[in-house]
C-alpha positions in Angstrom: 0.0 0.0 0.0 2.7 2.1 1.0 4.4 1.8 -2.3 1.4 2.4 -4.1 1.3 5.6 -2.3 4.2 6.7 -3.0 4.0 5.5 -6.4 1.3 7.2 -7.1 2.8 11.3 -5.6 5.8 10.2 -8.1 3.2 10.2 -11.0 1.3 13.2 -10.1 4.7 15.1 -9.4 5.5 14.1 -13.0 2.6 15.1 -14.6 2.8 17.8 -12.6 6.4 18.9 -13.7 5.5 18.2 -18.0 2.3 20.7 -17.8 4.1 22.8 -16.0 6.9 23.0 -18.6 4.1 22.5 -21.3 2.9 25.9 -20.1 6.0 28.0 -20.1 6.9 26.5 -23.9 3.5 27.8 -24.8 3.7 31.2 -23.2 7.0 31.4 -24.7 5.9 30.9 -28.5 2.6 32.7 -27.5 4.5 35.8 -26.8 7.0 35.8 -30.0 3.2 34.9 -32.1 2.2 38.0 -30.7 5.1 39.9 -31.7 5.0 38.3 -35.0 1.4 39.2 -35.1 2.2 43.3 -34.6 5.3 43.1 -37.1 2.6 41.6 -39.4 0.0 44.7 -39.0 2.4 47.0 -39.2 3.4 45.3 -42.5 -0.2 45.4 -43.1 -1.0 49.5 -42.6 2.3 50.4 -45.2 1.4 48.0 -47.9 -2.5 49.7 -47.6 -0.9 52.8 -47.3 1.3 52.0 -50.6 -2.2 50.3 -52.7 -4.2 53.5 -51.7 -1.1 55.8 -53.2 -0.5 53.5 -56.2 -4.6 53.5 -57.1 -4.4 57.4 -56.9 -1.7 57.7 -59.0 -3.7 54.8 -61.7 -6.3 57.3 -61.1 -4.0 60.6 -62.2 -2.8 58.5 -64.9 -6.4 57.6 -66.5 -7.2 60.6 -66.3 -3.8 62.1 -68.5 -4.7 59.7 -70.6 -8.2 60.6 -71.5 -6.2 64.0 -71.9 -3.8 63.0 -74.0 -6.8 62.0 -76.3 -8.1 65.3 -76.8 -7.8 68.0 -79.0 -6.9 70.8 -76.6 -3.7 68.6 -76.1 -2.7 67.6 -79.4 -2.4 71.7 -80.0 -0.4 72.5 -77.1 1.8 69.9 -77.9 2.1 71.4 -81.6 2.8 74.9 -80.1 4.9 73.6 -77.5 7.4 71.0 -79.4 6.6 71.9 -83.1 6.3 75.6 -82.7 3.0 75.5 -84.8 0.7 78.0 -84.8 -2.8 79.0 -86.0 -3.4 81.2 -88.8 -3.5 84.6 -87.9 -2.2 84.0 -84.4 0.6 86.0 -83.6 3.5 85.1 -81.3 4.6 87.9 -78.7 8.6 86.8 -77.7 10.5 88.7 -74.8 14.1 90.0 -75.4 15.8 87.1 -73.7 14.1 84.8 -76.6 11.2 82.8 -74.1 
């Protein structure tokens, strides 16, 4: 009986010890999840930041193109790099040339 007994606290003492340890390994990787889980938002907010800049700039760029496409453009392009102008237009210059 006595053996049993004793037996028996040597079990529990055991079991006692591997939960115990079983505990401190989960805390342990709980804690560096966590941090893993913050480095991993933070990611998160600066790539959202970066998609909400990038579909702006699509935006700005849709829009230049639906410029580009117009008349009004095509002649300021002509005037600018061409030095075309319309009949009867005339053409004021400064001294320095500009």
């Amino acid at each position: 009986m006595y053996r049993r007994v004793r037996h028996n606290r040597l079990s529990v003492f055991a079991i006692t010890i591997i939960v115990g340890l079983l505990l401190v390994v989960i805390s342990v990787d709980s804690k560096s999840l966590m941090e893993k889980n913050k480095a991993l938002q933070e990611k998160e907010a600066e790539l959202t930041a970066q998609l909400e800049s990038e579909q702006a700039r699509t935006e700005e760029l849709d829009e230049f193109e639906k410029y580009t496409k117009t008349k009004k453009y095509a002649e300021e392009m002509a005037k600018k790099k061409l030095g075309l102008v319309h009949e009867n237009e005339i053409i004021f210059k400064t001294e320095d040339g500009k």
